[in-house]
C-alpha positions as CSV (number, residue, x, y, z in Angstrom):
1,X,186.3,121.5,169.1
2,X,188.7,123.8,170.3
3,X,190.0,124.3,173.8
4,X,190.5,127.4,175.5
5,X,192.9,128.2,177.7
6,X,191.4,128.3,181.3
7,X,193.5,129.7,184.5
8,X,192.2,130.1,187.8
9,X,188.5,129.7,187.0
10,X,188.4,132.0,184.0
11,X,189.3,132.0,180.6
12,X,191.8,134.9,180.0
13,X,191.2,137.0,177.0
14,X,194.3,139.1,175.7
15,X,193.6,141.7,173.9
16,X,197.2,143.2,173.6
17,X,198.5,142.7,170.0
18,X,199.3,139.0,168.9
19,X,203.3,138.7,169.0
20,X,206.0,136.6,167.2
21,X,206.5,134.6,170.0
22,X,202.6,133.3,170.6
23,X,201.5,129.8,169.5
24,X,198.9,127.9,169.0
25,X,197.2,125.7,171.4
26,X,194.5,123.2,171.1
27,X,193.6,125.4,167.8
28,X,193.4,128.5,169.7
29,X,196.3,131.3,169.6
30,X,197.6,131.9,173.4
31,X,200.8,134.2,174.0
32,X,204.0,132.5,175.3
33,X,203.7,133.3,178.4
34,X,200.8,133.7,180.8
35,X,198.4,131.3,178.7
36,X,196.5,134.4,177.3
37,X,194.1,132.9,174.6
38,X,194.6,136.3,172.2
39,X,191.1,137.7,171.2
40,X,189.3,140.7,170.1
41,X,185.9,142.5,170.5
42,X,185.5,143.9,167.3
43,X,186.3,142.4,163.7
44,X,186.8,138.6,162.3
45,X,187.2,137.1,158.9
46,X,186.8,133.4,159.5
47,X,186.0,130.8,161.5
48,X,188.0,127.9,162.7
49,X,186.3,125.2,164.9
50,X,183.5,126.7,164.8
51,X,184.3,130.4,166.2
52,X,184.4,133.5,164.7
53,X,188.8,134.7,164.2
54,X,191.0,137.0,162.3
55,X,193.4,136.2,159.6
56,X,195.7,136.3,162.6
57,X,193.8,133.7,164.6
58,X,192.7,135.9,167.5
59,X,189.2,134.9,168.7
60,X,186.1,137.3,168.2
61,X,184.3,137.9,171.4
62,X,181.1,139.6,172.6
63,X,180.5,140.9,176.2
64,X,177.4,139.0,177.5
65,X,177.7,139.7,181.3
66,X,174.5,141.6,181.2
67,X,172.7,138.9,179.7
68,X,173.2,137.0,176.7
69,X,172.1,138.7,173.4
70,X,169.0,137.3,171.9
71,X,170.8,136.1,168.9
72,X,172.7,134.0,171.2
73,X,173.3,130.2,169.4
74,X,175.2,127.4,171.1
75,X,178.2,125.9,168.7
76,X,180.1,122.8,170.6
77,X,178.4,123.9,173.7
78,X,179.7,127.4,173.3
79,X,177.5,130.2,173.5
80,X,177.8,132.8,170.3
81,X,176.6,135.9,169.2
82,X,177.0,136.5,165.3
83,X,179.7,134.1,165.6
84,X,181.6,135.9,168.7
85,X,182.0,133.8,171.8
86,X,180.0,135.2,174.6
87,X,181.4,136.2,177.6
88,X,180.8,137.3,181.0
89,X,183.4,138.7,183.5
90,X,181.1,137.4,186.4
91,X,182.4,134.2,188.5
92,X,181.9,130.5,187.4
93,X,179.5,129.1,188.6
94,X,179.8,126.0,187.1
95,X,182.1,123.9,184.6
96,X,181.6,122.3,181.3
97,X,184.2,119.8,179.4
98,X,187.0,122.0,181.3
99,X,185.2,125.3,180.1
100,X,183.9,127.8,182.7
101,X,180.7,129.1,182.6
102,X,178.9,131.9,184.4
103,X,175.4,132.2,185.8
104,X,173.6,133.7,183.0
105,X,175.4,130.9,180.6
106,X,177.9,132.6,179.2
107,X,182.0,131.4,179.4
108,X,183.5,133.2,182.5
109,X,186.4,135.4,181.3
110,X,189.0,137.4,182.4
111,X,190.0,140.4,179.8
112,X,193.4,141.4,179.8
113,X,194.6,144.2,177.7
């Protein structure tokens, strides 16, 4: 399984295009600096530990902090949607192998564009 990224209770979600400089880490492409795990809300061509990427290795995400959609699965104790990691901007309110999650079960994240 891969490991995101997690800074001050949140998992940050750059959405800014992926840049020369940004590496992989623990299977998931983060920026340089900051720890930004680089993502998107809209496209993906493969998967890679069991989430949905781009050729480019930015993660596919779905905004669940209204509720998780109804085709919600759980991959390596991840909630997905069509593939897309779920996420909700609310709080954690609780922690799972280093993950955050919010109330409603989805990974707290931060987006930052």
């Amino acid at each position: 399984m891969s490991t995101l990224t997690v800074t001050s209770g949140a998992v940050l979600l750059g959405t800014a295009a992926i840049q020369p400089t940004d590496t992989f880490t623990n299977g998931v492409l983060t920026s340089a600096s900051g720890g930004l795990n680089r993502a998107v809300a809209a496209g993906g061509d493969e998967y890679s530990n069991g989430l949905l990427r781009t050729d480019a290795g930015a993660l596919r995400y779905v905004d669940a902090t209204a509720g998780l959609p109804a085709d919600t699965t759980w991959t390596n104790g991840l909630p997905l949607s069509g593939g897309a990691l779920c996420i909700s901007t609310n709080a954690a309110s609780t922690y799972s192998n280093g993950i955050p999650f919010a109330s409603n079960g989805a990974v707290a994240a931060g987006i930052i564009p």
